[in-house]
C-alpha positions as CSV (number, residue, x, y, z in Angstrom):
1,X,3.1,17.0,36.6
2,X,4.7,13.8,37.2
3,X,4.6,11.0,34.1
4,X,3.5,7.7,34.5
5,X,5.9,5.6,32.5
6,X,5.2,2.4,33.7
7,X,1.9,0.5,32.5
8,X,0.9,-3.0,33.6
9,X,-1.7,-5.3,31.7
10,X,-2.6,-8.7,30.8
11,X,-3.6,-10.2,27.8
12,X,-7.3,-10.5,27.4
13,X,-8.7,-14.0,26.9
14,X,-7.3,-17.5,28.4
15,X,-3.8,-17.5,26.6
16,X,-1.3,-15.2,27.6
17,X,1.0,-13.0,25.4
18,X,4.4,-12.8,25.3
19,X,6.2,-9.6,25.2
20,X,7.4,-9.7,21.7
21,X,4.0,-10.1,20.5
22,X,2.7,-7.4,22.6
23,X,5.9,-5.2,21.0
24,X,5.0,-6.4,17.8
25,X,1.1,-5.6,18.5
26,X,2.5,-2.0,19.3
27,X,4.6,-2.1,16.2
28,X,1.2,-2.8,14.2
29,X,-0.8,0.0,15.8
30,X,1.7,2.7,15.4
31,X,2.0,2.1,12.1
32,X,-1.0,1.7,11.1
33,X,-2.4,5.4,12.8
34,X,0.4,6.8,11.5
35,X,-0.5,6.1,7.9
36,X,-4.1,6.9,8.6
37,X,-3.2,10.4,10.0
38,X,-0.6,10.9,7.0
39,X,2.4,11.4,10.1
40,X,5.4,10.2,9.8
41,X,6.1,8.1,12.7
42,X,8.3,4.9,12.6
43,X,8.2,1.9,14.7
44,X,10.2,-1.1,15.1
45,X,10.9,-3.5,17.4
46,X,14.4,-4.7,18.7
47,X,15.4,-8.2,20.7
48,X,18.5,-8.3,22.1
49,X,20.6,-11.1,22.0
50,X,19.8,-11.5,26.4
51,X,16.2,-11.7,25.4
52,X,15.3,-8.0,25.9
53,X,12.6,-6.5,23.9
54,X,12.2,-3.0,23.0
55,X,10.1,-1.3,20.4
56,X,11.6,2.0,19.3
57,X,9.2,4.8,18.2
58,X,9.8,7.8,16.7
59,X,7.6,10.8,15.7
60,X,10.0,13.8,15.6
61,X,13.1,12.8,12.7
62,X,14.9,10.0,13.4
63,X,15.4,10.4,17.5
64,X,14.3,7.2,18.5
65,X,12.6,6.6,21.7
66,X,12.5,3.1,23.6
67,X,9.6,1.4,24.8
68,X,10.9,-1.8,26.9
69,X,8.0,-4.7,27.3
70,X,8.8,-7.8,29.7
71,X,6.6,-10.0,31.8
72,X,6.2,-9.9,35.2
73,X,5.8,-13.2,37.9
74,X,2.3,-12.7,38.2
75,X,1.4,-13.1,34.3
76,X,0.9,-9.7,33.4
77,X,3.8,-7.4,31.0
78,X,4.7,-4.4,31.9
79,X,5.8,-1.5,29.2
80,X,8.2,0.9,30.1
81,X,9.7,4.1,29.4
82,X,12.2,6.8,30.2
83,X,11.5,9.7,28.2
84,X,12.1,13.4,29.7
85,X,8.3,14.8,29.4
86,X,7.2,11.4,28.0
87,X,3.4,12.2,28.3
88,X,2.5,11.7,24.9
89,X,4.7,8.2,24.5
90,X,2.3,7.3,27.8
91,X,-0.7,8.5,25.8
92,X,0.5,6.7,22.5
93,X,0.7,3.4,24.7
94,X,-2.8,3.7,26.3
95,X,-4.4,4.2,23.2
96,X,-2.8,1.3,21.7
97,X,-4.0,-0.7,24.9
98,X,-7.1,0.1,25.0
99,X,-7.9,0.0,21.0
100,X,-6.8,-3.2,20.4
101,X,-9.3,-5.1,22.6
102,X,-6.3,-8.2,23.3
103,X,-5.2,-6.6,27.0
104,X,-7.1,-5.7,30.4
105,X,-6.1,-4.8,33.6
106,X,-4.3,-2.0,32.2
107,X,-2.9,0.1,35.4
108,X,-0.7,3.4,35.2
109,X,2.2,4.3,37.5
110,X,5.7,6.2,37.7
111,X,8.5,4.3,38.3
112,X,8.9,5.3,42.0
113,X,5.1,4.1,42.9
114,X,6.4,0.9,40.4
115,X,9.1,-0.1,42.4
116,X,7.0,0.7,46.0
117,X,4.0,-1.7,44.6
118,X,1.5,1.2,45.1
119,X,-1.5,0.4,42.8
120,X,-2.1,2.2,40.1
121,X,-4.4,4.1,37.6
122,X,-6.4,3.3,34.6
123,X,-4.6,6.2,32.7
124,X,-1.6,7.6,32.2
Protein backbone atom coordinates (compact mmCIF):
# COMPACT_ATOMS: atom_id res chain seq x y z
CA UNK A 1 0.00 0.00 0.00
CA UNK A 2 1.32 3.29 -1.05
CA UNK A 3 1.64 6.29 1.83
CA UNK A 4 0.32 9.46 1.39
CA UNK A 5 2.85 11.81 2.83
CA UNK A 6 1.88 14.89 1.49
CA UNK A 7 -1.26 16.73 3.12
CA UNK A 8 -2.55 20.10 1.98
CA UNK A 9 -4.95 22.43 4.10
CA UNK A 10 -5.83 25.94 4.89
CA UNK A 11 -6.49 27.57 7.85
CA UNK A 12 -10.09 27.76 8.80
CA UNK A 13 -11.52 31.24 9.32
CA UNK A 14 -10.55 34.72 7.36
CA UNK A 15 -6.79 34.98 8.65
CA UNK A 16 -4.34 32.65 7.35
CA UNK A 17 -1.64 30.66 9.34
CA UNK A 18 1.67 30.59 8.91
CA UNK A 19 3.65 27.44 8.96
CA UNK A 20 5.40 27.88 12.25
CA UNK A 21 2.14 28.27 13.93
CA UNK A 22 0.63 25.40 12.25
CA UNK A 23 4.19 23.36 13.44
CA UNK A 24 3.72 24.82 16.71
CA UNK A 25 -0.24 23.83 16.63
CA UNK A 26 1.23 20.26 15.88
CA UNK A 27 3.74 20.57 18.60
CA UNK A 28 0.67 21.29 20.99
CA UNK A 29 -1.43 18.39 19.92
CA UNK A 30 1.19 15.82 20.18
CA UNK A 31 1.95 16.67 23.31
CA UNK A 32 -0.84 16.96 24.69
CA UNK A 33 -2.31 13.10 23.49
CA UNK A 34 0.67 11.88 24.43
CA UNK A 35 0.31 12.88 28.07
CA UNK A 36 -3.35 11.93 28.05
CA UNK A 37 -2.46 8.30 26.76
CA UNK A 38 0.56 8.15 29.27
CA UNK A 39 3.03 7.55 25.82
CA UNK A 40 6.05 8.79 25.63
CA UNK A 41 6.21 10.68 22.49
CA UNK A 42 8.27 13.98 22.05
CA UNK A 43 7.67 16.81 19.77
CA UNK A 44 9.49 19.87 18.85
CA UNK A 45 9.76 22.14 16.30
CA UNK A 46 12.97 23.29 14.45
CA UNK A 47 13.46 26.68 12.13
CA UNK A 48 16.37 26.84 10.25
CA UNK A 49 18.32 29.62 9.82
CA UNK A 50 16.80 29.76 5.57
CA UNK A 51 13.43 29.86 7.15
CA UNK A 52 12.62 26.10 6.99
CA UNK A 53 10.33 24.70 9.51
CA UNK A 54 10.18 21.29 10.71
CA UNK A 55 8.54 19.63 13.63
CA UNK A 56 10.35 16.50 14.75
CA UNK A 57 8.24 13.74 16.33
CA UNK A 58 9.27 10.84 17.99
CA UNK A 59 7.31 7.86 19.45
CA UNK A 60 9.84 4.94 19.42
CA UNK A 61 13.31 6.23 21.77
CA UNK A 62 14.86 9.03 20.62
CA UNK A 63 14.74 8.38 16.51
CA UNK A 64 13.33 11.50 15.44
CA UNK A 65 11.18 11.81 12.54
CA UNK A 66 10.66 15.11 10.41
CA UNK A 67 7.56 16.62 9.54
CA UNK A 68 8.38 19.73 7.14
CA UNK A 69 5.28 22.46 6.94
CA UNK A 70 5.66 25.48 4.24
CA UNK A 71 3.05 27.37 2.34
CA UNK A 72 2.09 27.07 -0.88
CA UNK A 73 1.24 30.14 -3.72
CA UNK A 74 -2.31 29.48 -3.43
CA UNK A 75 -2.64 30.19 0.54
CA UNK A 76 -2.82 26.86 1.74
CA UNK A 77 0.53 24.82 3.75
CA UNK A 78 1.34 21.77 2.98
CA UNK A 79 3.04 19.10 5.62
CA UNK A 80 5.29 16.72 4.55
CA UNK A 81 7.07 13.61 5.21
CA UNK A 82 9.48 11.00 4.20
CA UNK A 83 9.26 8.21 6.46
CA UNK A 84 9.79 4.38 5.19
CA UNK A 85 6.14 2.90 6.14
CA UNK A 86 5.05 6.35 7.45
CA UNK A 87 1.34 5.45 7.74
CA UNK A 88 0.95 6.11 11.21
CA UNK A 89 3.04 9.73 11.11
CA UNK A 90 0.07 10.35 8.15
CA UNK A 91 -2.54 9.15 10.61
CA UNK A 92 -0.85 11.20 13.60
CA UNK A 93 -1.18 14.38 11.18
CA UNK A 94 -4.86 13.84 10.14
CA UNK A 95 -5.95 13.50 13.54
CA UNK A 96 -4.23 16.58 14.50
CA UNK A 97 -5.97 18.31 11.46
CA UNK A 98 -9.07 17.37 11.87
CA UNK A 99 -9.28 17.80 15.90
CA UNK A 100 -8.23 21.08 16.11
CA UNK A 101 -11.11 22.69 14.18
CA UNK A 102 -8.35 25.79 12.83
CA UNK A 103 -7.79 23.96 9.14
CA UNK A 104 -10.14 22.82 6.10
CA UNK A 105 -9.60 21.72 2.90
CA UNK A 106 -7.42 19.06 4.16
CA UNK A 107 -6.43 16.76 0.90
CA UNK A 108 -4.11 13.55 1.06
CA UNK A 109 -1.55 12.62 -1.65
CA UNK A 110 1.91 10.85 -2.25
CA UNK A 111 4.54 12.75 -3.34
CA UNK A 112 4.39 11.47 -7.05
CA UNK A 113 0.50 12.51 -7.37
CA UNK A 114 1.97 15.94 -5.39
CA UNK A 115 4.36 16.91 -7.83
CA UNK A 116 1.72 15.72 -10.94
CA UNK A 117 -1.06 18.16 -9.32
CA UNK A 118 -3.53 15.14 -9.18
CA UNK A 119 -6.15 16.04 -6.58
CA UNK A 120 -6.26 14.39 -3.63
CA UNK A 121 -8.09 12.57 -0.77
CA UNK A 122 -9.66 13.53 2.52
CA UNK A 123 -7.45 10.89 4.30
CA UNK A 124 -4.33 9.56 4.42
Amino acid sequence: MTTRDHVTFRAAGASPATPLEAAEDLVRYVRAEAKARGHKTKARTHVSYTGAVTVRVSWSGDRFHTVGVRPLADGRLLARHNVADGRTLSLLLHEWLTASGRFEDISWRTRDQFRAGEPGQPKP
